[in-house]
N, C-alpha and C positions, 0 to 999 in steps of 0.2 A: 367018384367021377360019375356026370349024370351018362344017360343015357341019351343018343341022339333023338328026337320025336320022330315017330313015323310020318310020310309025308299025308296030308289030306287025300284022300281020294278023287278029292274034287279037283286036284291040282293032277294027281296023277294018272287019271285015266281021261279021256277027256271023253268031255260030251259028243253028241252025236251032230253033225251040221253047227260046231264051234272049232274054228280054229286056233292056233295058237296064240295068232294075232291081236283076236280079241280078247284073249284072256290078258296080254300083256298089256293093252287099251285098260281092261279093266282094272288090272291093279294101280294103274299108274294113275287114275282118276282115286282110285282109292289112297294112294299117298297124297294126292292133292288136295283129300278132303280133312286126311289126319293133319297134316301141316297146316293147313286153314285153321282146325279147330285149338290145335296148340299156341297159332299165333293171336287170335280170339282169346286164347284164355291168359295168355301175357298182357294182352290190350286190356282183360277186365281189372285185372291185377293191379295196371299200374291207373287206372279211369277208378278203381276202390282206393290204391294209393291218395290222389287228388284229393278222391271225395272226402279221407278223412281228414287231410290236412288243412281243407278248407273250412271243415266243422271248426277244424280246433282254430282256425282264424277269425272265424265266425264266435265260436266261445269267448277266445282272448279278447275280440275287440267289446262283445258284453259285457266280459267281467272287468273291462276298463274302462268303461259307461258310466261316470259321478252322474250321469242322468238317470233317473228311476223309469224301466221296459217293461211295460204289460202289454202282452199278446192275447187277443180273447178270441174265440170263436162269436157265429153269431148270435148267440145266446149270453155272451158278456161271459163265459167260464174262463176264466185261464188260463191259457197252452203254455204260456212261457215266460219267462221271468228273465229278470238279470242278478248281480251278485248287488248293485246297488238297492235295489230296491228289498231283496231280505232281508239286507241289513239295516233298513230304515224302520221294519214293523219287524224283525225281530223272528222271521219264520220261513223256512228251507223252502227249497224251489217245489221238494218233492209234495211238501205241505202244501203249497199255494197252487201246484196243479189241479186241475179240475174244479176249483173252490170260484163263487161269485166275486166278479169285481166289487159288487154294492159289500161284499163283508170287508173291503179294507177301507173303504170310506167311512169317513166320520161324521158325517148329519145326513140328512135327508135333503137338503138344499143340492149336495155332492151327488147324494143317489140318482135324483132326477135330473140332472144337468149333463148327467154320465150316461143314465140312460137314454134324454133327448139328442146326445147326440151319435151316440151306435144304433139309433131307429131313424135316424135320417136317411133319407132312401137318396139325396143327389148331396150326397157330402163331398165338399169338397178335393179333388187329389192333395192339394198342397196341407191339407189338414184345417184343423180347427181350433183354436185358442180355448181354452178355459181351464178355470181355476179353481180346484179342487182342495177338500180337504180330507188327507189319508191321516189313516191311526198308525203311529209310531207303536216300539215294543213296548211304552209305556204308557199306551192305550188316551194318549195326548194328542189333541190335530196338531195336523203339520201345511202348511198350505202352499201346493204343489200347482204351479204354473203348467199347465198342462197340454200337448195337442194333440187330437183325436184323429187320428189318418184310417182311410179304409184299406182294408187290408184283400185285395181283388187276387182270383185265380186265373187260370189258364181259360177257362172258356169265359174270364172277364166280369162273372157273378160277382159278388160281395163271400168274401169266407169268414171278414170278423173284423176287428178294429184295431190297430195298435195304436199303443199308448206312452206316451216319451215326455215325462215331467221333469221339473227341475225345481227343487225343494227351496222355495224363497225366503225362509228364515236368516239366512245366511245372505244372500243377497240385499233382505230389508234392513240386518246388520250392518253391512257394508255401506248401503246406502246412508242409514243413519249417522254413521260415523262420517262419511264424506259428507255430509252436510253440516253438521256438527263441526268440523276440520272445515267448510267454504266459511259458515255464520263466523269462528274464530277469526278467518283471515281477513273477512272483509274487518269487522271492531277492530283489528292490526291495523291495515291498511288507513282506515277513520283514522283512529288514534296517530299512527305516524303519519299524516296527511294534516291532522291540528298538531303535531308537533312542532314540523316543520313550520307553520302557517303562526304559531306564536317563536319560532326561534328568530322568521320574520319580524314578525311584531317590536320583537324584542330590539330588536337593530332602528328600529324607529322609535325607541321610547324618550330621546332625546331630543328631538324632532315634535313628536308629542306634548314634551313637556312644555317647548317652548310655544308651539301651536295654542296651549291651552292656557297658559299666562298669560297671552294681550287680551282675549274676550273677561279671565276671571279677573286681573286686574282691572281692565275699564270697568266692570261690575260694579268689581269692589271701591273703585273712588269716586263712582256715581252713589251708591247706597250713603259712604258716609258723608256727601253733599247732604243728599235727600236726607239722612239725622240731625246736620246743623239748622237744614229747612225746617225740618221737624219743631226742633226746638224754638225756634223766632216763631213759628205758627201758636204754639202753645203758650209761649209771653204774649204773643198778642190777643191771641183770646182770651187769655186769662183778664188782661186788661179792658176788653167789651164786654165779660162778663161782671164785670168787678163795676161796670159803669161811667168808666172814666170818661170825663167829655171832651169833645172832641177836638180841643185844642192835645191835651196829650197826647190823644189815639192818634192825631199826626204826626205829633213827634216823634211818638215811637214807632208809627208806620214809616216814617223815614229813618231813624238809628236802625229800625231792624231792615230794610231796604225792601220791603214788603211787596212792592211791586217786581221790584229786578225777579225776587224769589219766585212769584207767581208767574211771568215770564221765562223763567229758567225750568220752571217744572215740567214743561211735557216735553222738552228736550232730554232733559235728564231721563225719568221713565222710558221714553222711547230708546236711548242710549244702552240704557239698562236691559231694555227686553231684548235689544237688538243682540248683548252682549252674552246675556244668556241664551240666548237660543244658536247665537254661533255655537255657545260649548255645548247645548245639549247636542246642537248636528255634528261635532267630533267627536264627542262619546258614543253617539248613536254607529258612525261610522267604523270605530271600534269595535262596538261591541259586534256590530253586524261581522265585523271583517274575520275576528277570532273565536264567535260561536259556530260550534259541531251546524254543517252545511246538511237541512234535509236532504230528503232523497227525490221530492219532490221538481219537476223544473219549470221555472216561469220566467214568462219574459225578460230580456234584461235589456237596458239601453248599451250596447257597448261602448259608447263613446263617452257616457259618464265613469263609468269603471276606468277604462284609460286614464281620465282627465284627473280621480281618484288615486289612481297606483300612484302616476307621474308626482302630485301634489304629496303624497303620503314620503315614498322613495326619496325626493328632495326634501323635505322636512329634516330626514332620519342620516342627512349628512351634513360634515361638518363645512363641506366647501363643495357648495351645490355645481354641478354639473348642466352645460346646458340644453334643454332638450327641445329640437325643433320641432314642434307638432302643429297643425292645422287644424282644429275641430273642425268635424262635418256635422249636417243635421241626425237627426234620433237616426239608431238602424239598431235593430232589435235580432236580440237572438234566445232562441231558446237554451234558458239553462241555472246554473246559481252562482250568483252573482258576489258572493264570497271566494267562491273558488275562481271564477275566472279573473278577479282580479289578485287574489292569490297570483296565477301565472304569468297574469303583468307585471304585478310588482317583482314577481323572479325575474323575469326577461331584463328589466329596467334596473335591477341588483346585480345582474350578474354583468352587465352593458356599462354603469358604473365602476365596479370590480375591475373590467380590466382596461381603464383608462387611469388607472391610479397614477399610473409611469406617462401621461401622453400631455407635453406642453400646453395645447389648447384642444382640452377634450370636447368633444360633440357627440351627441345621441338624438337621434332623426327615429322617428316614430312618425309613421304614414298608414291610412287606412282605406280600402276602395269596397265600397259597399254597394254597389252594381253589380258585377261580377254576372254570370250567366244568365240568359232569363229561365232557362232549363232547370237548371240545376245554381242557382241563388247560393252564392257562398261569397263572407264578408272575409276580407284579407286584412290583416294587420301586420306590417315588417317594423320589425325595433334592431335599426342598423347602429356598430358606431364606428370610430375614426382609430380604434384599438391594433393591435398587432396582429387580430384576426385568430384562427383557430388552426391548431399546428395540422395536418392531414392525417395522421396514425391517430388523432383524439375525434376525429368527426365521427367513427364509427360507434366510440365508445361515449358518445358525451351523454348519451342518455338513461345508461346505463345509472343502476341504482350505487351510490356509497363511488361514483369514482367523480373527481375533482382532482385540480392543479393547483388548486388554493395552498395555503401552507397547514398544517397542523393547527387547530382551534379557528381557523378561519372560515370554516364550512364542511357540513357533511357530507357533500354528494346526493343528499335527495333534491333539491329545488328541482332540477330541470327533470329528474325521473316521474318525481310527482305532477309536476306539470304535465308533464307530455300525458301521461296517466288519465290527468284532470280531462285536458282535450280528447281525448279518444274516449272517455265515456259521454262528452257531449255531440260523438260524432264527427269531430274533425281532425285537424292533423298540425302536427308542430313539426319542422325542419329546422335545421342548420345547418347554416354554408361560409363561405366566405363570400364576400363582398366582392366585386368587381373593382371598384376603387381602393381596396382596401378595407382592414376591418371584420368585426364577423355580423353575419343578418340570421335574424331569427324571421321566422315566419310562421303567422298561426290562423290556421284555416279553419271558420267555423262556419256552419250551414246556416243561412238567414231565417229568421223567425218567419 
């Protein structure tokens, strides 16, 4: 059991001119100052509390930084690191403290690019772009997109630079490949864009065929004229060469009809060249219509293209349908001229297509090439007298692989392709129904 403490002296005897009053004054100020300092010392407590748990949020959000963090003083030393960046060259934060930023750099182009801009005296707040190349752990460049921010104190001086890259290997990878992945898509997109454009073709080869039999037939029984010619030519010279006089050389200028012949000659030829050059101009237009479309754009007359589909589309059936159209004068538009009539002959296909069922079909093709003087855009509506387009298919009709056609009767790309075609020339393709009836395409291109 302790013993009680004897009281203070100073408590028990009292001073000389102090009363007791004061003394109780005094102590009570002295409790107020122990409870001050005890609740002081809980405020430091939990203000150390804070401070550690915001280091270590401050840590976590570093060591979850796939950005690479160098902190230098202004002498470019080191102060601080992240987990990303040791693990890029391979060496502890403890190792990279106080060490030169120029030792992780890999050339001398990096060194002084690094050092111009930590010796920039009005560097930007929002930092500074550059690109740098750091030595990985296997003493390899790496080349690190980088920006340089100043790192300012409390009286607003410069204390050093921080540093916040992001390693572009991996990025020029990705890049690479997604361009590698666009170049594939577009050769796709080509490729099924002449696919389509010959599964076209193809629906016209009968049309074709017979297109290209009246010029090579007239050809061909103009030629074997001009052989029978041929051959009276050559009895008869044989016979002026041979001397005969000219009691013969009449005669046989009349059995062989020698004059008709020579009167009939530049009919013939002319017939002939006429006949051939109609088919070189249907080959020609073939071959234009079904070869891969540069990427180039030039002029095109739109009204020839129409006039083109229209002729080519009625060819390519067996019981032509009839199409009201007006030609207007030239009106020119920027673009290639394969493909836009590519998307005529679709409009004109698919406008045919669904009159198959319709007593007396019509197809009305109108074009207004005026249009704004502001903003210059040629109109072309390819209407017909059809059942029109159901309203649950108008949102979908553009859509790639969807058709109402039957099985083997179509793939679904014509009008996605299309629409496709128009919007990289700039304009626009709609569908609606008709006011009177019917469905109306409309396809809006900017005027050359």
């Amino acid at each position: 059991m302790t013993k009680d403490r004897a009281p203070s002296p100073l408590l028990t005897v009292p001073m000389e001119g102090v009363d007791e009053s004061t003394w109780l004054d005094v102590i009570q100020k002295m409790d107020e100052v122990y409870t001050r300092l005890i609740d002081d010392e809980v405020e430091l407590e939990r203000k150390n509390s804070e401070l550690e748990q915001s280091q270590q949020f401050i840590f976590s959000v570093l060591s979850a930084m796939s950005d690479v963090l160098i902190v230098c003083d202004e002498r470019g030393l080191i102060e601080q690191t992240n987990a990303a960046l040791c693990e890029l060259v391979g060496r502890g934060e403890d190792v990279l403290r106080g060490s030169s930023l120029a030792d992780l750099l890999a050339d001398a182009a990096s060194v002084q690019a690094a050092r111009a801009a930590m010796d920039r005296s009005e560097a930007p707040r929002g930092g500074q772009a550059i690109e740098l190349n750091l030595l990985d752990r296997q003493g390899q460049p790496v080349p690190v997109d980088a920006n340089c921010t100043p790192r300012i104190g409390a009286n607003g001086k410069r204390l050093g630079t921080v540093w916040v890259g992001r390693p572009m290997a991996e990025l020029k990878r990705a890049y690479h490949e997604m361009r590698t992945a666009h170049e594939a898509l577009k050769r796709t997109q080509q490729q099924l864009l002449h696919s389509e454009k010959m599964a076209s073709l193809g629906q016209l080869v009968a049309g074709v065929a017979h297109e290209l039999n009246n010029p090579i037939s007239f050809v061909l029984g103009n030629v074997h004229a001009l052989r029978k010619y041929c051959d009276r030519l050559q009895t008869y010279m044989a016979a002026v060469h041979a001397h005969a006089s000219e009691s013969e050389l009449a005669n046989l200028r009349q059995k062989l009809r020698i004059e008709h012949l020579l009167a009939d000659l530049p009919s013939l030829i002319e017939g002939t060249l006429e006949g051939a050059q109609r088919t070189a101009d249907i080959v020609h237009g073939l071959k234009r219509f079904s070869a891969m479309d540069p990427e180039e754009r030039q002029p095109v007359n739109l009204v020839e293209v129409i006039e083109r589909a229209i002729h080519w589309v009625q060819k390519g059936r067996s019981s032509p349908v009839p199409v009201r159209w007006v030609p207007l004068q030239a009106c020119t538009v920027l673009g290639s001229a394969g493909q836009l009539q590519q998307v005529m002959m679709n409009l004109l296909q698919n406008a045919f297509d669904a009159l198959s069922a319709v007593p007396d079909p019509v197809v009305w093709v109108a074009m207004d090439c005026n249009g704004d003087p502001d903003q210059p855009t040629v109109r072309v509506t390819v209407r017909d007298n059809g059942p029109g387009i159901p309203p649950e298919h108008l949102l979908r009709i553009f859509d790639p692989f969807f058709t109402t056609k039957p099985v083997g009767k179509g793939t679904g790309l014509g009008l996605s392709i299309s629409y496709g075609i128009v919007e990289q020339h700039g304009g626009r393709l709609s569908a609606r129904n008709a006011e009177g009836g019917g469905a109306e395409f409309v396809l809006e291109l900017p005027r050359a």
